[in-house]
The first five atom37 places (N, CA, C, CB, O) and aatype in JSON, in Angstrom:
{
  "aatype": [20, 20, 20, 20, 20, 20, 20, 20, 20, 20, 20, 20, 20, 20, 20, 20, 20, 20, 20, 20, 20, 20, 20, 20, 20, 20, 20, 20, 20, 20, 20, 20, 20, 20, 20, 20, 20, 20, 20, 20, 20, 20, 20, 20, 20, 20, 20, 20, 20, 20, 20, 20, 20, 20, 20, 20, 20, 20, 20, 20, 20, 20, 20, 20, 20, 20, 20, 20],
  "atom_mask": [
    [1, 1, 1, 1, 1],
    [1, 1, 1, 1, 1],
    [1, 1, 1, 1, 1],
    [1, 1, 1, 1, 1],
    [1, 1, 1, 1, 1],
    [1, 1, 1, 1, 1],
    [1, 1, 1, 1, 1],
    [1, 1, 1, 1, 1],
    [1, 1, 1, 1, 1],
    [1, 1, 1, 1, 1],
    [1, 1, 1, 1, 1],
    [1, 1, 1, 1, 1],
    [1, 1, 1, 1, 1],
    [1, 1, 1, 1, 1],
    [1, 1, 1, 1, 1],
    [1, 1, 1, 1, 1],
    [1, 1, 1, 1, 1],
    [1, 1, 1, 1, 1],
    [1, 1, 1, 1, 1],
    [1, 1, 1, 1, 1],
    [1, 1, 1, 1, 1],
    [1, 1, 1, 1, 1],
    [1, 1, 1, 1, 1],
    [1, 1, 1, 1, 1],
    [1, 1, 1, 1, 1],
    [1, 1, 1, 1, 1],
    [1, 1, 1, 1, 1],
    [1, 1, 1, 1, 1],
    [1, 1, 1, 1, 1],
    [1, 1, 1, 1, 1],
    [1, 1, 1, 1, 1],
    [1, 1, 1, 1, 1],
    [1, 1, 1, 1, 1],
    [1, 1, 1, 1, 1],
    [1, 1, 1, 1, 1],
    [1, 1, 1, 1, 1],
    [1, 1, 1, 1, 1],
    [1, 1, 1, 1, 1],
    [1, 1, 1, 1, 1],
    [1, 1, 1, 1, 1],
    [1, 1, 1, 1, 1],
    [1, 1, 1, 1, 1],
    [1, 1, 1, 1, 1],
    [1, 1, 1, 1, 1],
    [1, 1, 1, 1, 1],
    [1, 1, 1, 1, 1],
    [1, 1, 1, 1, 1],
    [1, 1, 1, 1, 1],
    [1, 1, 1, 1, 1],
    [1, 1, 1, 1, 1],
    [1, 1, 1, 1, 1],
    [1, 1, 1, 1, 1],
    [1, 1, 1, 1, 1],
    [1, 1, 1, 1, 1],
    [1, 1, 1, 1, 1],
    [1, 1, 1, 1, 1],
    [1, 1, 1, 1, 1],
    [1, 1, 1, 1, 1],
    [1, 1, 1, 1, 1],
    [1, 1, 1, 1, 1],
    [1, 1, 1, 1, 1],
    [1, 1, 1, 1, 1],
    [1, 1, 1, 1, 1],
    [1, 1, 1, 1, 1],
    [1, 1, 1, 1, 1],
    [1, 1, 1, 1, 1],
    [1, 1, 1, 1, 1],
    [1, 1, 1, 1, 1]
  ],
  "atom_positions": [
    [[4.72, 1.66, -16.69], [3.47, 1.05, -16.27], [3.17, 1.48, -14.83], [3.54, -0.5, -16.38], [4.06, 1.56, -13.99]],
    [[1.92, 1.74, -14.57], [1.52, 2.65, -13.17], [0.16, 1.75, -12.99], [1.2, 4.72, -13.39], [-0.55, 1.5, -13.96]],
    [[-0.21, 1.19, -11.38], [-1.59, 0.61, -11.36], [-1.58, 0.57, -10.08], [-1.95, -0.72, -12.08], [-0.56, 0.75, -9.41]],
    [[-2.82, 0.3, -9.58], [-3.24, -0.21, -7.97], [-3.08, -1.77, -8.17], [-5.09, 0.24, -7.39], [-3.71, -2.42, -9.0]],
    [[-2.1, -2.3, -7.25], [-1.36, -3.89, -7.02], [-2.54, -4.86, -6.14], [0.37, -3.73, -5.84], [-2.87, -6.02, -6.38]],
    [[-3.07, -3.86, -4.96], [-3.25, -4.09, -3.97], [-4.12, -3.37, -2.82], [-2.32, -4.23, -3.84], [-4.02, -2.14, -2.86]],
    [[-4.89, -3.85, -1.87], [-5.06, -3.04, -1.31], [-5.1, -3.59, 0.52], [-6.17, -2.45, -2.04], [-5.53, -4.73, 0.68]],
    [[-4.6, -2.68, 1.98], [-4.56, -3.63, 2.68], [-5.33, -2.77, 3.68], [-3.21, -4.3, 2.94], [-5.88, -1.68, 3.53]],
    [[-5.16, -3.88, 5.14], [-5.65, -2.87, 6.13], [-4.46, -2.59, 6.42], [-6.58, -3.22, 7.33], [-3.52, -3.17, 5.87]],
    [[-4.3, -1.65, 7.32], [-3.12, -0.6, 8.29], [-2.87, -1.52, 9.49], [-3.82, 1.18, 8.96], [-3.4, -1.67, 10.59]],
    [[-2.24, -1.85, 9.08], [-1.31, -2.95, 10.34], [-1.53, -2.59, 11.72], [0.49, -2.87, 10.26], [-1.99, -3.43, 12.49]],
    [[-1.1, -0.8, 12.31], [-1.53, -0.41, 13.07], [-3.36, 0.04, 14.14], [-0.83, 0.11, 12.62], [-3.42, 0.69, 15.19]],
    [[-4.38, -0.49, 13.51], [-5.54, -0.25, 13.77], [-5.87, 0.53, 14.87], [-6.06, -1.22, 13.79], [-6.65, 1.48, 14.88]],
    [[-4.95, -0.13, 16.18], [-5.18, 0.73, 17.54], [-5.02, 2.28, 17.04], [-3.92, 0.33, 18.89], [-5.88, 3.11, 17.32]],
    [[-3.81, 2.63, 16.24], [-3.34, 4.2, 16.15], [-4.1, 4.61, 14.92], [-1.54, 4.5, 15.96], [-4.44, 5.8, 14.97]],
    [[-4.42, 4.06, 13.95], [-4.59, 4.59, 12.57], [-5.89, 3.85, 12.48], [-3.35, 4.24, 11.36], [-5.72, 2.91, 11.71]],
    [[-7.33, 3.87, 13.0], [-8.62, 2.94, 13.13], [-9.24, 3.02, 12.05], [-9.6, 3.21, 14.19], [-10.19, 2.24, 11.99]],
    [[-9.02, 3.96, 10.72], [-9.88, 4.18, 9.53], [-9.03, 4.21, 8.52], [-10.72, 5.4, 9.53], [-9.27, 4.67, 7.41]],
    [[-7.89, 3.65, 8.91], [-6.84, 3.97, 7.41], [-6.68, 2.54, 6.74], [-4.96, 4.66, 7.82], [-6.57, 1.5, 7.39]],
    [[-6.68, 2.61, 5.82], [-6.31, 1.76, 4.84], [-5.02, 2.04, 4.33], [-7.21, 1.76, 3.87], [-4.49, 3.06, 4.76]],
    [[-4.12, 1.05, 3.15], [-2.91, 1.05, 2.61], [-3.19, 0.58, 0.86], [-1.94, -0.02, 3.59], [-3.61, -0.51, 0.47]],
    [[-2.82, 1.79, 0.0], [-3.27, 1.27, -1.46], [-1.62, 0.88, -2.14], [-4.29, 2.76, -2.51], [-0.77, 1.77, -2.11]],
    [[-1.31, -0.38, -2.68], [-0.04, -0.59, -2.73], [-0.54, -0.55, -4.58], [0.72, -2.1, -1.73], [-1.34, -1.12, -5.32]],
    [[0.56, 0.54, -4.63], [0.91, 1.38, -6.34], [2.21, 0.69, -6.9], [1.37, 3.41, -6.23], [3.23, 0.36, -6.3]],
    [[1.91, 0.58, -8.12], [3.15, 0.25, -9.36], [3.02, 1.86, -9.81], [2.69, -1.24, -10.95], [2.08, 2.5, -10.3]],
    [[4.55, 2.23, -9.39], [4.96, 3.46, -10.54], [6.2, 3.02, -11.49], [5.49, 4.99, -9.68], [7.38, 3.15, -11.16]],
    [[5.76, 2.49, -12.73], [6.84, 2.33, -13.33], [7.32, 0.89, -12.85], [7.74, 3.49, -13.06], [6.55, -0.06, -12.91]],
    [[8.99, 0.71, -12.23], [9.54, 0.0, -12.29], [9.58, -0.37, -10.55], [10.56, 0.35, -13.16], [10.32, -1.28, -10.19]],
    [[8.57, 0.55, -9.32], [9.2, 0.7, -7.88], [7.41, 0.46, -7.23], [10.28, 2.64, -7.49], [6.42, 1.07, -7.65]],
    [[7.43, -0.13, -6.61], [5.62, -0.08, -5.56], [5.97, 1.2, -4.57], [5.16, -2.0, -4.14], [7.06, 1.32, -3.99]],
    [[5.05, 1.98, -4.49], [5.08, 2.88, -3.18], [3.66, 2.25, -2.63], [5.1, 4.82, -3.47], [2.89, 1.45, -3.18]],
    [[3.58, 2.93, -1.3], [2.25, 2.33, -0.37], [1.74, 3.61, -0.09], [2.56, 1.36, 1.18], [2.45, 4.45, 0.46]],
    [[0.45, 3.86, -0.44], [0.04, 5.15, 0.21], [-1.22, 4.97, 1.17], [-0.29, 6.22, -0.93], [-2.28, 4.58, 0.68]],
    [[-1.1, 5.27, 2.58], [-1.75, 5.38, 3.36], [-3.46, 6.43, 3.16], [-0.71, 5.74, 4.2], [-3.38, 7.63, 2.89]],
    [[-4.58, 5.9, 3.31], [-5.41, 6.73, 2.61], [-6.87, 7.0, 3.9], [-5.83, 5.83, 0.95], [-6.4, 6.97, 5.03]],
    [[-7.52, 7.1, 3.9], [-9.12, 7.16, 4.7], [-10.01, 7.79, 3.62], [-9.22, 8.28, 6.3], [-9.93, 8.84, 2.98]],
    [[-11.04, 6.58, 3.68], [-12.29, 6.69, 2.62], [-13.12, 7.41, 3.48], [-13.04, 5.23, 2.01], [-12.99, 7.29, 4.7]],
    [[-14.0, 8.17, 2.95], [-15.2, 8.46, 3.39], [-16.06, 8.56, 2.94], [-15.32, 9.12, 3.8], [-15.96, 7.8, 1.97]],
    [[-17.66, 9.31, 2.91], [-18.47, 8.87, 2.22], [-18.29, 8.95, 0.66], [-19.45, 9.4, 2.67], [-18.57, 8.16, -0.24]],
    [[-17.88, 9.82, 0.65], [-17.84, 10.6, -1.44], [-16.72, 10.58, -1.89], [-18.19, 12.39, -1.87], [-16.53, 10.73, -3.1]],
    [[-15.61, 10.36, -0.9], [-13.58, 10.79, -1.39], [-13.15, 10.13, -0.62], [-12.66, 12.43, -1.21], [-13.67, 9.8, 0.45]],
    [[-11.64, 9.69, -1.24], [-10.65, 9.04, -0.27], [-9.71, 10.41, 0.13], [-9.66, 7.63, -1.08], [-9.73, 11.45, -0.52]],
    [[-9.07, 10.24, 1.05], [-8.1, 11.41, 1.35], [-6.61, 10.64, 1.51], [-8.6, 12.32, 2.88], [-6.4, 9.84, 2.43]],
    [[-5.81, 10.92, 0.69], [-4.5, 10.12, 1.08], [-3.91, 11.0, 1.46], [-3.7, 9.36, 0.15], [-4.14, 12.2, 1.33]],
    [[-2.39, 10.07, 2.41], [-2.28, 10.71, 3.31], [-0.93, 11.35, 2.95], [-2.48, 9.99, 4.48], [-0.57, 12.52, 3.06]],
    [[-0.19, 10.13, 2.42], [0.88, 10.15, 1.92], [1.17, 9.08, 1.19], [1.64, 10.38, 2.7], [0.44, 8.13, 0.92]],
    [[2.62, 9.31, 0.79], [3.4, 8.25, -0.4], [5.04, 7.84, 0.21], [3.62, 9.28, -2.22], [6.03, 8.56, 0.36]],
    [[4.85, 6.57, 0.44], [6.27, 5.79, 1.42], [6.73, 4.96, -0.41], [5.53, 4.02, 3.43], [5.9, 4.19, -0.9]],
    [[8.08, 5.29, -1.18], [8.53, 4.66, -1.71], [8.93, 3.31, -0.53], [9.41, 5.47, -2.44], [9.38, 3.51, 0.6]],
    [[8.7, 2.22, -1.01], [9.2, 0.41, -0.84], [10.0, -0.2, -1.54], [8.24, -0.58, -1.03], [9.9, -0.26, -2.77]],
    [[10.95, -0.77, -0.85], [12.08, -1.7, -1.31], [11.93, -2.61, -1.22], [13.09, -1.72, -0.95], [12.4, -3.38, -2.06]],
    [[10.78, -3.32, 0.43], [10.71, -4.32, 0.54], [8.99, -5.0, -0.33], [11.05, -4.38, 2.04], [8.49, -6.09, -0.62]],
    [[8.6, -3.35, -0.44], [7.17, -4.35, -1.6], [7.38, -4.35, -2.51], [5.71, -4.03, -1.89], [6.65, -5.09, -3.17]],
    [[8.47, -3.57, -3.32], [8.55, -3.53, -4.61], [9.1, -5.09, -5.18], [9.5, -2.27, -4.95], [8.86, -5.61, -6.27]],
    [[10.12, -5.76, -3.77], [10.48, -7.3, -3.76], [9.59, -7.76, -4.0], [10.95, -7.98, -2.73], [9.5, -8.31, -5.1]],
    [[8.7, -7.75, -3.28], [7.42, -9.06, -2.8], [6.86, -8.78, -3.89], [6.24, -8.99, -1.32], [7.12, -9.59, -4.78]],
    [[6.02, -7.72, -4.25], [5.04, -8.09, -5.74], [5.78, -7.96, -6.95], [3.71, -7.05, -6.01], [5.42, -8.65, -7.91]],
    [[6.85, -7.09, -7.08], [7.58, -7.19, -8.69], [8.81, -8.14, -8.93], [8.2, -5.67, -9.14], [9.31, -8.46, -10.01]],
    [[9.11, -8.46, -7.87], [10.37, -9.63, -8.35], [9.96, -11.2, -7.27], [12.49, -8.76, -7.76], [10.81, -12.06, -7.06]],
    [[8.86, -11.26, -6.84], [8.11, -12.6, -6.58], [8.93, -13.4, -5.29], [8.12, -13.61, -8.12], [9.01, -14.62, -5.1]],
    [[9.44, -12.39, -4.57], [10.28, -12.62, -3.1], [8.79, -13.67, -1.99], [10.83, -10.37, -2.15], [7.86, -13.18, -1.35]],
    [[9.07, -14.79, -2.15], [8.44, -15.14, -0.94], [8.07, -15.26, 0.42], [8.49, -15.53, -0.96], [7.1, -15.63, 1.08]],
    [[9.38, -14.73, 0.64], [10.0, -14.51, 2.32], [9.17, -13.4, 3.16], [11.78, -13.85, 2.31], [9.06, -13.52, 4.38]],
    [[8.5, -12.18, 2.35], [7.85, -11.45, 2.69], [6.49, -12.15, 2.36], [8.22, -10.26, 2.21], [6.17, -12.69, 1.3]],
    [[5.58, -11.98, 3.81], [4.39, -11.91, 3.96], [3.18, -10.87, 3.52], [4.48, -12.03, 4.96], [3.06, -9.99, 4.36]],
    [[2.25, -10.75, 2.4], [1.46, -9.71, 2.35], [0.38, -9.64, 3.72], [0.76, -9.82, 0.96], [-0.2, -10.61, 4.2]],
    [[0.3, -8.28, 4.17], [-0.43, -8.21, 5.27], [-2.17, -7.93, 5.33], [0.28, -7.23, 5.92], [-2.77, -7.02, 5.89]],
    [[-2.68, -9.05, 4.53], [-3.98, -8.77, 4.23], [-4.62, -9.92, 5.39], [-4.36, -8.98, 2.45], [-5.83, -10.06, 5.51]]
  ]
}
């Protein structure tokens, strides 16, 4: 199973002012991929496998805060 979970702002804003964060189910693991929309396309940037989101949204860890 593969889907978009989520979607956040970039924690960093001062350094990263147009990026967004799309948090992915691949399968059984969430990766976060850093992206910037523009008018017609998104451009991603990259793909960070997560240990600590794959906790928070697939096994229902409360302790972690989502950063929306």
């Amino acid at each position: 199973m593969a889907g978009e979970l989520h979607i956040l702002e970039h924690p960093n804003k001062k350094k990263y002012p147009r990026q967004s964060i799309f948090v992915i189910q691949v399968e059984d693991y969430v990766v976060l991929v850093p992206f910037v929309k523009e008018e017609d396309k998104i451009f991603l940037k990259t793909i960070i496998p997560s240990r600590k989101a794959t906790k928070f949204y697939l096994k229902g860890d409360d302790k972690n805060v989502r950063n929306d």
